[in-house]
HTML snippet that shows the backbone in 3Dmol.js (N, CA, C, O; Angstrom):
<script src="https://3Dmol.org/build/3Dmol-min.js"></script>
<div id="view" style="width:600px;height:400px;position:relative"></div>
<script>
const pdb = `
ATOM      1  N   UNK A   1      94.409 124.805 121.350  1.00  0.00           N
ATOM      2  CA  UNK A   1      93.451 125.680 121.979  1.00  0.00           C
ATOM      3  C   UNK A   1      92.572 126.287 120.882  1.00  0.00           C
ATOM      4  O   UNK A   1      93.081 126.805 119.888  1.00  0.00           O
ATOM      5  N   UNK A   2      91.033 126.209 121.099  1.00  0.00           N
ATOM      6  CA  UNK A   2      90.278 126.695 120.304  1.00  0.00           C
ATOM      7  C   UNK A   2      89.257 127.947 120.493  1.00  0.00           C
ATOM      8  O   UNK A   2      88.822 127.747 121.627  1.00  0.00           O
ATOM      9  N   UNK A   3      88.833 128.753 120.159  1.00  0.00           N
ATOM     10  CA  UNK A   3      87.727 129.578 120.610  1.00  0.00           C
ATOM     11  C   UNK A   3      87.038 128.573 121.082  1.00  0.00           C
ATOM     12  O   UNK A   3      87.572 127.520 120.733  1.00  0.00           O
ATOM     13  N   UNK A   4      85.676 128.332 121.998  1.00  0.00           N
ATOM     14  CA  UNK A   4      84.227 128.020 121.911  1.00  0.00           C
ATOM     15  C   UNK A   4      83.530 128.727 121.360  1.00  0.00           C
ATOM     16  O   UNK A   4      83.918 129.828 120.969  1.00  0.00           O
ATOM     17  N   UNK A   5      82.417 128.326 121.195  1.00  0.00           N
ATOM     18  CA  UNK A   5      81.582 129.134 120.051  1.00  0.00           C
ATOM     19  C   UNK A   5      80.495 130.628 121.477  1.00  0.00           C
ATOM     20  O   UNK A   5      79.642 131.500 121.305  1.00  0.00           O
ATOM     21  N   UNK A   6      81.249 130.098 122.663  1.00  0.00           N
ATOM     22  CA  UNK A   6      80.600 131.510 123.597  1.00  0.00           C
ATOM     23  C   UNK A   6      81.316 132.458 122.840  1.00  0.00           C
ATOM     24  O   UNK A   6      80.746 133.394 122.279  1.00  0.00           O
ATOM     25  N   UNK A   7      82.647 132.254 122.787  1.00  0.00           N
ATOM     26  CA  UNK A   7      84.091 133.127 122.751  1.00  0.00           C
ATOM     27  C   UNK A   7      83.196 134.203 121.560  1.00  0.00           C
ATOM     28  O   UNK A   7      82.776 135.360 121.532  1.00  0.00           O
ATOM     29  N   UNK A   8      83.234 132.851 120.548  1.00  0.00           N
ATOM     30  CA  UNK A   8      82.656 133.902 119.088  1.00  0.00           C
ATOM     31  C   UNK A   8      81.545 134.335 119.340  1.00  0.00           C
ATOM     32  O   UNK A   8      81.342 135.275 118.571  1.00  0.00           O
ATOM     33  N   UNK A   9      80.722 134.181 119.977  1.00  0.00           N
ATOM     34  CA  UNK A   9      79.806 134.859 120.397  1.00  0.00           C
ATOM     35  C   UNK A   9      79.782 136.000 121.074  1.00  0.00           C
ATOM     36  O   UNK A   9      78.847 136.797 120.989  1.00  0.00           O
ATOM     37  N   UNK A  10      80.950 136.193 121.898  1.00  0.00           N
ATOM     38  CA  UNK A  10      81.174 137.437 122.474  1.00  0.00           C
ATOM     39  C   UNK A  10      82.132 138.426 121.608  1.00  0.00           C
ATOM     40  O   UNK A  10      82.004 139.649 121.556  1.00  0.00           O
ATOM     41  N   UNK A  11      82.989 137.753 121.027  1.00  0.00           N
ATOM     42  CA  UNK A  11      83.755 138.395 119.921  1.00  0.00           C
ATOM     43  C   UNK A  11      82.533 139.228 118.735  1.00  0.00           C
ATOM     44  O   UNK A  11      82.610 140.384 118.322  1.00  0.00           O
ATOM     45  N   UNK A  12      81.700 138.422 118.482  1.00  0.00           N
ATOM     46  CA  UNK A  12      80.409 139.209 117.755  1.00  0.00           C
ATOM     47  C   UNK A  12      80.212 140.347 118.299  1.00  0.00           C
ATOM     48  O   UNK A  12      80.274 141.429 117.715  1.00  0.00           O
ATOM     49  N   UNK A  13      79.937 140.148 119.570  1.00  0.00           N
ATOM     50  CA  UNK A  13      78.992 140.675 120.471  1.00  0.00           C
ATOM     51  C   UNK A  13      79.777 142.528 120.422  1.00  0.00           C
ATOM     52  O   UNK A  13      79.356 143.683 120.478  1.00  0.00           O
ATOM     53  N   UNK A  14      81.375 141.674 120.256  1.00  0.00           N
ATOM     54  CA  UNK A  14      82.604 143.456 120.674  1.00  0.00           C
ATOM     55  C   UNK A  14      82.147 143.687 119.305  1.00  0.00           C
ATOM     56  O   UNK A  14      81.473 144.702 119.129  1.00  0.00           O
ATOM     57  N   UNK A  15      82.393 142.920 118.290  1.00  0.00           N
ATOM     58  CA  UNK A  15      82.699 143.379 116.863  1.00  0.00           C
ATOM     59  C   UNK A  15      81.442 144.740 116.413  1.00  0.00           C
ATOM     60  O   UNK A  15      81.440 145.294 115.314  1.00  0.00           O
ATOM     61  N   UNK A  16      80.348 145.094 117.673  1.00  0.00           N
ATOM     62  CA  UNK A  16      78.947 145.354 117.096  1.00  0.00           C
ATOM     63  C   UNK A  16      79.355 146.731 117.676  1.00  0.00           C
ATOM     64  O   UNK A  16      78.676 147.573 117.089  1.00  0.00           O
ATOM     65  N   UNK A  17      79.810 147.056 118.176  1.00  0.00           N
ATOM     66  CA  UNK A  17      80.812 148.508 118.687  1.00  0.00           C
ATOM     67  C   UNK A  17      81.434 149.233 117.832  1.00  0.00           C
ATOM     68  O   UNK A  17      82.661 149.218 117.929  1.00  0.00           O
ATOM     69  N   UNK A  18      80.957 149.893 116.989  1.00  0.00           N
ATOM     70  CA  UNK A  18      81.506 150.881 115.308  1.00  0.00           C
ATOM     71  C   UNK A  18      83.034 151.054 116.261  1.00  0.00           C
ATOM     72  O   UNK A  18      84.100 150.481 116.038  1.00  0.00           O
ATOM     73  N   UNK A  19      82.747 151.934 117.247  1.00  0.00           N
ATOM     74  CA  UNK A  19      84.523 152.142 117.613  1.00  0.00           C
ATOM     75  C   UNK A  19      84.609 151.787 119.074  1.00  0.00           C
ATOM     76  O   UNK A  19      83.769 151.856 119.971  1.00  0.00           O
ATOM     77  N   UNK A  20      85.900 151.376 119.058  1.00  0.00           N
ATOM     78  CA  UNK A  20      86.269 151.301 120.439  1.00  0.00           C
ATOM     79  C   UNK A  20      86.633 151.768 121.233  1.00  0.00           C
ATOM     80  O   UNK A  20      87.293 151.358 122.187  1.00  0.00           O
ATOM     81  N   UNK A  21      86.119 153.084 120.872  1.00  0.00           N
ATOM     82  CA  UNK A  21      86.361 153.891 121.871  1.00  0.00           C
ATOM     83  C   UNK A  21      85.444 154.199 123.037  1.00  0.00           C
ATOM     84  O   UNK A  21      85.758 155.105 123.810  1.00  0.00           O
ATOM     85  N   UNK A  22      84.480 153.596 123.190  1.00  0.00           N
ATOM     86  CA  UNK A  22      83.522 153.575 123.891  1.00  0.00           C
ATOM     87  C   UNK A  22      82.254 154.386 123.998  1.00  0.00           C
ATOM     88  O   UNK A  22      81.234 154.450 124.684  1.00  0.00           O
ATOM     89  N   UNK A  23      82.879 155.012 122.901  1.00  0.00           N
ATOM     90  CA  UNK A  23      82.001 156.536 123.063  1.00  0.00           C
ATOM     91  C   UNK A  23      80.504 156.134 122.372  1.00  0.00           C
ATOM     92  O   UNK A  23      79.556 156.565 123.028  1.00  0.00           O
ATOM     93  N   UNK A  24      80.217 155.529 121.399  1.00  0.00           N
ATOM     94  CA  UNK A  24      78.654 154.546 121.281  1.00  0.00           C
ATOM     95  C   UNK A  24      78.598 153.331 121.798  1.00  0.00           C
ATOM     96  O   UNK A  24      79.406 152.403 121.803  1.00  0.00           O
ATOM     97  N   UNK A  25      77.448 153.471 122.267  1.00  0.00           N
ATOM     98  CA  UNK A  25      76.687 152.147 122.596  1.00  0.00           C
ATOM     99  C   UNK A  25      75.783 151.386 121.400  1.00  0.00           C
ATOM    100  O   UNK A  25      75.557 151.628 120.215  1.00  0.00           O
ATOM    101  N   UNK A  26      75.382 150.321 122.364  1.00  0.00           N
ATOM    102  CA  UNK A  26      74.338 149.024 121.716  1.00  0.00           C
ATOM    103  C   UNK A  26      73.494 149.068 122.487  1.00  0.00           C
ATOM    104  O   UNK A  26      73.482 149.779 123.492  1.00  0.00           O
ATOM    105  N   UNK A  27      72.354 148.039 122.002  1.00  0.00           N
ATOM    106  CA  UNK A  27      71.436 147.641 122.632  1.00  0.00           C
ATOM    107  C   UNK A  27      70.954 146.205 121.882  1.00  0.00           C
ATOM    108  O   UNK A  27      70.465 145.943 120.783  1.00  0.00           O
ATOM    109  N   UNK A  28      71.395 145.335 123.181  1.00  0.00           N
ATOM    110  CA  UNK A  28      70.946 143.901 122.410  1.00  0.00           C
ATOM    111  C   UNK A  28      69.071 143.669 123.151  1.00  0.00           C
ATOM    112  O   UNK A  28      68.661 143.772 124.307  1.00  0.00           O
ATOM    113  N   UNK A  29      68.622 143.459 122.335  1.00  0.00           N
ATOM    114  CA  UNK A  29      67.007 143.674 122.115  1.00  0.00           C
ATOM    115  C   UNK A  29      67.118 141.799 122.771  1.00  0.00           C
ATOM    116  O   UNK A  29      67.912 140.883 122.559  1.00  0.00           O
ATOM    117  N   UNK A  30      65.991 141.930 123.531  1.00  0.00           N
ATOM    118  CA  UNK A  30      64.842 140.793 124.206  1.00  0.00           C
ATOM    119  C   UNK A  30      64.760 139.763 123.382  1.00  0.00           C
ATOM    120  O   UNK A  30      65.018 138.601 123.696  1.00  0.00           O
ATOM    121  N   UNK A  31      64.338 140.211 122.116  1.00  0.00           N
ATOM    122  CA  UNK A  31      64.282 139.174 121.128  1.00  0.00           C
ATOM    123  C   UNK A  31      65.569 138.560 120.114  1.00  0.00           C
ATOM    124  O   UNK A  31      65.431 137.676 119.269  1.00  0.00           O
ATOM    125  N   UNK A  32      66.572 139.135 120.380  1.00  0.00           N
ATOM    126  CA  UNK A  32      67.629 138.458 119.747  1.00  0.00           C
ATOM    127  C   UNK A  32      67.719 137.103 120.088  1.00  0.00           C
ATOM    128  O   UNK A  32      67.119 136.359 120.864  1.00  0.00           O
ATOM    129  N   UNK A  33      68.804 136.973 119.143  1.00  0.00           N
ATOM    130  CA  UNK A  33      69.425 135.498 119.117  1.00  0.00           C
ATOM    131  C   UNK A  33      69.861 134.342 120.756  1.00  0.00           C
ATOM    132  O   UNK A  33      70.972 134.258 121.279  1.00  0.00           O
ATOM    133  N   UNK A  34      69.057 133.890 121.033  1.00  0.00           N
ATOM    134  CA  UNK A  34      69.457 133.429 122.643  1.00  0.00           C
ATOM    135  C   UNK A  34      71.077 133.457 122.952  1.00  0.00           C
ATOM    136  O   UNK A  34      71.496 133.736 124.075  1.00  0.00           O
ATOM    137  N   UNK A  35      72.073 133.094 121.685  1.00  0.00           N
ATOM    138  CA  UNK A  35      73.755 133.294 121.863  1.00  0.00           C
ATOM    139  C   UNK A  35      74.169 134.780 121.814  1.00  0.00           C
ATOM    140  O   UNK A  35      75.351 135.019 121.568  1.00  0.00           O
ATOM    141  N   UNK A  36      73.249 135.878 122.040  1.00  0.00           N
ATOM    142  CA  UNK A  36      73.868 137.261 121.276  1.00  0.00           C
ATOM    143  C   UNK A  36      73.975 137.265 122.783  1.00  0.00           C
ATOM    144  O   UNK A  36      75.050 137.321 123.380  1.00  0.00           O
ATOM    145  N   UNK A  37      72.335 137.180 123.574  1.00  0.00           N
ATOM    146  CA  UNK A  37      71.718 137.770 124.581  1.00  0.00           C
ATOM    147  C   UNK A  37      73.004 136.942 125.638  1.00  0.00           C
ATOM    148  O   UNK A  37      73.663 137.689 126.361  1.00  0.00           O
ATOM    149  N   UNK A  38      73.219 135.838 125.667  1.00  0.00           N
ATOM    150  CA  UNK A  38      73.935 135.132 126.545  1.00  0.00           C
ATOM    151  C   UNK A  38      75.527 135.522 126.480  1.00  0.00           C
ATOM    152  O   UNK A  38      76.337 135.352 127.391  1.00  0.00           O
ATOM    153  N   UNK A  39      75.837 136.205 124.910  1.00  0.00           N
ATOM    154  CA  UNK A  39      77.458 136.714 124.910  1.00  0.00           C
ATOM    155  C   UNK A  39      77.063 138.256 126.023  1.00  0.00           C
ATOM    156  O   UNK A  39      77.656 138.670 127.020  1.00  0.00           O
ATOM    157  N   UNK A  40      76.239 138.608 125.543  1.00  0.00           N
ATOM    158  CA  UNK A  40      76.027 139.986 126.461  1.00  0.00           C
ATOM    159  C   UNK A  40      76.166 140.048 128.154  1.00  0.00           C
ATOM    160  O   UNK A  40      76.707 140.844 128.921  1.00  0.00           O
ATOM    161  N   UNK A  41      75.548 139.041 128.300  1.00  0.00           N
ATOM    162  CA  UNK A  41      75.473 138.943 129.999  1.00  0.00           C
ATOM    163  C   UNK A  41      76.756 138.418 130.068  1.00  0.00           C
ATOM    164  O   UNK A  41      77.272 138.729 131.141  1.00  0.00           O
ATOM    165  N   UNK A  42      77.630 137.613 129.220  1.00  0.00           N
ATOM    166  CA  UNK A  42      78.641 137.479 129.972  1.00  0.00           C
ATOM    167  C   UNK A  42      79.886 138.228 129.917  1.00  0.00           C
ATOM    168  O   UNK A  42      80.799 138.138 130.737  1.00  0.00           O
ATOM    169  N   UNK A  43      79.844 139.213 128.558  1.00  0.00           N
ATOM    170  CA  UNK A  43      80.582 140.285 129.054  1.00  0.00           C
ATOM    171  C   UNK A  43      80.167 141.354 129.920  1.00  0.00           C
ATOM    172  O   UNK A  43      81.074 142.069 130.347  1.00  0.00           O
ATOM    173  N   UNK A  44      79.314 141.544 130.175  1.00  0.00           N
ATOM    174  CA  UNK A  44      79.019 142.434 131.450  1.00  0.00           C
ATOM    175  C   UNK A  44      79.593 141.734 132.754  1.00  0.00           C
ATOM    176  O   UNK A  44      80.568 142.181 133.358  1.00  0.00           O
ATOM    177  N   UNK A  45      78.897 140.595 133.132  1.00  0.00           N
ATOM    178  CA  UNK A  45      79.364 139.930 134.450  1.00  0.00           C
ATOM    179  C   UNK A  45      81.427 139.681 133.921  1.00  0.00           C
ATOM    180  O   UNK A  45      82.138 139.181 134.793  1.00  0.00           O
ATOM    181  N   UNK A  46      81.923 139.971 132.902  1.00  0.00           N
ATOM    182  CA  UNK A  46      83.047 139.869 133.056  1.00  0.00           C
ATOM    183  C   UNK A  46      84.052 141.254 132.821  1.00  0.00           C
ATOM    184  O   UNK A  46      85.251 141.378 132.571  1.00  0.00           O
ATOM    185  N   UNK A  47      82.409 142.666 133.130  1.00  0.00           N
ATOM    186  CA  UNK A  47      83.123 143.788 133.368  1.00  0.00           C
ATOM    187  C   UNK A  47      83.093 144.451 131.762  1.00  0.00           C
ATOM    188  O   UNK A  47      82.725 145.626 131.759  1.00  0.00           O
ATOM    189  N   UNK A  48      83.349 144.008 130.712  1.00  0.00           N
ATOM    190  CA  UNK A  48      83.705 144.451 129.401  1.00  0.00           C
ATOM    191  C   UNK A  48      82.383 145.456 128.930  1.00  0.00           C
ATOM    192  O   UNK A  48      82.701 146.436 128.257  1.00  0.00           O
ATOM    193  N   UNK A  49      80.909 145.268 129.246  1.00  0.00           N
ATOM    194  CA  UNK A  49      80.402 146.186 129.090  1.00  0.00           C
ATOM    195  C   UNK A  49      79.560 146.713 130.008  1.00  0.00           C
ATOM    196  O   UNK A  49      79.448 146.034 131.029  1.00  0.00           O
ATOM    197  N   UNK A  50      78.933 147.718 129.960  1.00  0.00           N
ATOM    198  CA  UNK A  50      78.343 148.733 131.138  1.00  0.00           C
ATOM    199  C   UNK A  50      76.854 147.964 131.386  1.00  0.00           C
ATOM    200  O   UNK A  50      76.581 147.898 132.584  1.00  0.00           O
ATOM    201  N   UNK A  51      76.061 147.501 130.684  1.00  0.00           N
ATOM    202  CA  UNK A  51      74.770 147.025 131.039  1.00  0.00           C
ATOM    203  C   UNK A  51      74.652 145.566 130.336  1.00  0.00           C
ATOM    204  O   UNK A  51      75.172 145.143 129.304  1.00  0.00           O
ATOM    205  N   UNK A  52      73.751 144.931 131.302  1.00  0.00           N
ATOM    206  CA  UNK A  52      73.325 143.139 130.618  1.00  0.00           C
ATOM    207  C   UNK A  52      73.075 143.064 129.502  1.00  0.00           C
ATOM    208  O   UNK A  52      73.254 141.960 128.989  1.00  0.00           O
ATOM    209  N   UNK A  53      72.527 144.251 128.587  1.00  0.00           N
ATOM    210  CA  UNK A  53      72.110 144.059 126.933  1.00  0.00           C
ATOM    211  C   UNK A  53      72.546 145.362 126.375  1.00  0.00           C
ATOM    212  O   UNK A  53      71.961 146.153 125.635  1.00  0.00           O
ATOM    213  N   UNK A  54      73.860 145.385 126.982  1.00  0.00           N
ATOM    214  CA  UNK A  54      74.518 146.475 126.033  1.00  0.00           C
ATOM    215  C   UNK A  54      75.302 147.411 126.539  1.00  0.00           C
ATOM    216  O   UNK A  54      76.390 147.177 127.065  1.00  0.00           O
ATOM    217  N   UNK A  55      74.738 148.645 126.394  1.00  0.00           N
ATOM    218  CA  UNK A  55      75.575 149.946 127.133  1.00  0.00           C
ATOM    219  C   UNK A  55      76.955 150.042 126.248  1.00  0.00           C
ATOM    220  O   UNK A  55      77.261 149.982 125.057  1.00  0.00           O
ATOM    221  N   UNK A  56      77.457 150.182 127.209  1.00  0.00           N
ATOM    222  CA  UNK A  56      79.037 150.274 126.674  1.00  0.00           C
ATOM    223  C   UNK A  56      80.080 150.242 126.867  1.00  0.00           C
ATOM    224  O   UNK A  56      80.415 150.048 128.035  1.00  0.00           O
ATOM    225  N   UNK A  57      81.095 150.406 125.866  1.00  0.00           N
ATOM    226  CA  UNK A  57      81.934 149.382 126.744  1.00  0.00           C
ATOM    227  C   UNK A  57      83.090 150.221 127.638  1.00  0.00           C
ATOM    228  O   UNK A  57      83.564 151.350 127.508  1.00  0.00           O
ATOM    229  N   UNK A  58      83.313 149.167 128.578  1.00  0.00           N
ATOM    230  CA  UNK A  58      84.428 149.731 129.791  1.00  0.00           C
ATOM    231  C   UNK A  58      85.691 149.817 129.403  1.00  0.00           C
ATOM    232  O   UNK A  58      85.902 149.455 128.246  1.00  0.00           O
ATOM    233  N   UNK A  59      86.818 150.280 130.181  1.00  0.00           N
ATOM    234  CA  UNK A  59      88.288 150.605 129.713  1.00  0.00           C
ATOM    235  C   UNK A  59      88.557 149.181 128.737  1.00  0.00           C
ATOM    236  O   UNK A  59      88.857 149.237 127.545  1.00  0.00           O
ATOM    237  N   UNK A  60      88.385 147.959 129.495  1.00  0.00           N
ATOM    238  CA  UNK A  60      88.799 146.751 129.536  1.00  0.00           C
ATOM    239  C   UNK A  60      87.581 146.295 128.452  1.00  0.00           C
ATOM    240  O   UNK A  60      87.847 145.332 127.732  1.00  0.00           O
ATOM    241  N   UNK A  61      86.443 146.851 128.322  1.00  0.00           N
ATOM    242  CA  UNK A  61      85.847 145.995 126.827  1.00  0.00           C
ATOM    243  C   UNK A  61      86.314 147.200 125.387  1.00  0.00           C
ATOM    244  O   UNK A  61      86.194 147.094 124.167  1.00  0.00           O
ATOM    245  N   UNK A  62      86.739 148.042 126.075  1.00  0.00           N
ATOM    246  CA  UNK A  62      87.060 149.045 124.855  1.00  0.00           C
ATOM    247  C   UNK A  62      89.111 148.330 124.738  1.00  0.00           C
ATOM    248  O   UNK A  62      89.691 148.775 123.748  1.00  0.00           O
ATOM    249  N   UNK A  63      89.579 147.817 125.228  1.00  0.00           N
ATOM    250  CA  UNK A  63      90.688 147.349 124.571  1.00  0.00           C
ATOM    251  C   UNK A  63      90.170 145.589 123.838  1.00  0.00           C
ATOM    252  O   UNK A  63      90.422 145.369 122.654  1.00  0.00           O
ATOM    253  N   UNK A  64      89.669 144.816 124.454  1.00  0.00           N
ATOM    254  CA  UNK A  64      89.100 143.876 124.128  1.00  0.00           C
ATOM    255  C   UNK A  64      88.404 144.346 122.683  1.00  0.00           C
ATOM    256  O   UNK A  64      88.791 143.653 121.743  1.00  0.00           O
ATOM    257  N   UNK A  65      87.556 145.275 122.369  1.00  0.00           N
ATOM    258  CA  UNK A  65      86.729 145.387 121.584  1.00  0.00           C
ATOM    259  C   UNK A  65      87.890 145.995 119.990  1.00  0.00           C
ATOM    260  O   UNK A  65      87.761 145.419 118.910  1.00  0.00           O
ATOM    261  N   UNK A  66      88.741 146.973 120.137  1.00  0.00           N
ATOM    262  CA  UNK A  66      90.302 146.956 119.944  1.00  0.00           C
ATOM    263  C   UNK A  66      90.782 145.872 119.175  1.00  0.00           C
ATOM    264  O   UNK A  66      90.810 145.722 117.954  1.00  0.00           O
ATOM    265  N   UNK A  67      91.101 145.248 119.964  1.00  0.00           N
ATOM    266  CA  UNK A  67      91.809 144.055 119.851  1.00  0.00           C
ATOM    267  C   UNK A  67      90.971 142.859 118.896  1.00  0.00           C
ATOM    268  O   UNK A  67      91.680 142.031 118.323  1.00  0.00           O
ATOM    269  N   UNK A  68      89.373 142.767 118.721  1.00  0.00           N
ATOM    270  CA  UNK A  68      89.053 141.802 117.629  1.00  0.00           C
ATOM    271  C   UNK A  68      88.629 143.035 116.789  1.00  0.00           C
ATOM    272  O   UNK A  68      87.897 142.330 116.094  1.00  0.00           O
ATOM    273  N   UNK A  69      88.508 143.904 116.411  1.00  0.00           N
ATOM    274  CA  UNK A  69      88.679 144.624 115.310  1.00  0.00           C
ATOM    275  C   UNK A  69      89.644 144.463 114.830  1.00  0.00           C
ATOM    276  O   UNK A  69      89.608 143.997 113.691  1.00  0.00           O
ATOM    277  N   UNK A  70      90.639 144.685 115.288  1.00  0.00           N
ATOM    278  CA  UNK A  70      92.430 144.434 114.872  1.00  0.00           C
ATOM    279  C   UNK A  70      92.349 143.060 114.103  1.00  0.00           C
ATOM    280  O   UNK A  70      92.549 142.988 112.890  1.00  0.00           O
ATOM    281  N   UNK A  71      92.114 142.236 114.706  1.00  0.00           N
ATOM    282  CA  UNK A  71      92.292 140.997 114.285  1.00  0.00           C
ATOM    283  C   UNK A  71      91.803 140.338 113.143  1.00  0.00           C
ATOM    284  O   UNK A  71      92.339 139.414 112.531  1.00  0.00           O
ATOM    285  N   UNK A  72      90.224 141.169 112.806  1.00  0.00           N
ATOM    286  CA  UNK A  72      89.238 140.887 112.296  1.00  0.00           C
ATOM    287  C   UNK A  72      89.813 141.487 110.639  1.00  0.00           C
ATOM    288  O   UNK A  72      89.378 141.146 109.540  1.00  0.00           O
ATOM    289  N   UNK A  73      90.862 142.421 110.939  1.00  0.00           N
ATOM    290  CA  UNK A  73      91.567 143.214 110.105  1.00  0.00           C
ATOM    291  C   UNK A  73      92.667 142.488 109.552  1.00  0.00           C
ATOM    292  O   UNK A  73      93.336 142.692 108.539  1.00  0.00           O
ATOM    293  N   UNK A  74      92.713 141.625 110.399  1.00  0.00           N
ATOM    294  CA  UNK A  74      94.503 141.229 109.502  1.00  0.00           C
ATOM    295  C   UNK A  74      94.342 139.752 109.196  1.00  0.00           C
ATOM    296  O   UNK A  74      95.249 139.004 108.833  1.00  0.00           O
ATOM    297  N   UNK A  75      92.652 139.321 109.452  1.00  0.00           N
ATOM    298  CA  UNK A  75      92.238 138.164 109.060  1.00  0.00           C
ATOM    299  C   UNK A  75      91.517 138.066 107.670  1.00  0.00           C
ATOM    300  O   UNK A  75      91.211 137.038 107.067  1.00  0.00           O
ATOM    301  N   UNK A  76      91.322 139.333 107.309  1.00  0.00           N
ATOM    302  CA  UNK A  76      90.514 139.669 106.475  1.00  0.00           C
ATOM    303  C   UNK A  76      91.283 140.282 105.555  1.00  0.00           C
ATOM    304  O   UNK A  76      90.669 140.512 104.514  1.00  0.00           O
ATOM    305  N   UNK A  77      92.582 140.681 105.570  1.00  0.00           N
ATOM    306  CA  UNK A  77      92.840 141.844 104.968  1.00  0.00           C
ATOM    307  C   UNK A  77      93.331 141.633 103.478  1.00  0.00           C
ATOM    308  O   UNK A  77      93.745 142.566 102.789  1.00  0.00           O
ATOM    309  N   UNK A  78      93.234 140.096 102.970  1.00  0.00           N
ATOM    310  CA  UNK A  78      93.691 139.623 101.720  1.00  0.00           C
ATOM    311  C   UNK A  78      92.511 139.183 100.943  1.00  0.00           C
ATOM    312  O   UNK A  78      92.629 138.736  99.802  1.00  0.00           O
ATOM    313  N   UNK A  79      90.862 139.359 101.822  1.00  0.00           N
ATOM    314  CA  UNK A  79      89.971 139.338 100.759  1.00  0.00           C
ATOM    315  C   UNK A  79      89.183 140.430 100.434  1.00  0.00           C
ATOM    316  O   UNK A  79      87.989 140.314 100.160  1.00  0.00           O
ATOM    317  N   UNK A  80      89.470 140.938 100.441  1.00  0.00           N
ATOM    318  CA  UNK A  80      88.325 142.450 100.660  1.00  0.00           C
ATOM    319  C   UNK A  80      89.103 143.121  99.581  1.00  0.00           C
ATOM    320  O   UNK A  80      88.809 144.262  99.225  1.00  0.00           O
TER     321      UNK A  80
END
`;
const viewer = $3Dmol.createViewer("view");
viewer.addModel(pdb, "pdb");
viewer.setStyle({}, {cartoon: {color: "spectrum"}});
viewer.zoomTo();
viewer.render();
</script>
């Protein structure tokens, strides 16, 4: 089993959330990357964040969002 490159695209998309706590938002801009704009809509239509290009995130994108920070942490944590 592999990510698809949506997956990492939406994994970007959490990683852009300073905290996960929900308490800031984003705003993915018109002109971004056609994969930013397309991770965006599909975490919204899958609930994780509050608006199509951003907002913020819900119970369920604030553990999601959590969870690849975490990861991003213990993937990283032997080069930094």
């Amino acid at each position: 089993m592999s990510y698809t490159p949506q997956n990492l695209a939406e994994l970007d998309v959490l990683m852009l959330f300073e905290s996960p706590s929900g308490l800031e938002g984003i705003k993915i801009h018109k002109n971004a990357d056609a994969a930013v704009i397309a991770a965006a809509k599909q975490l919204y239509e899958g609930g994780f964040i509050t608006q199509v290009d951003g907002g913020y995130l819900t119970p369920l994108g604030a553990q999601a969002a959590e969870h690849a920070h975490s990861l991003y942490l213990m993937l990283n944590s032997g080069s930094e």
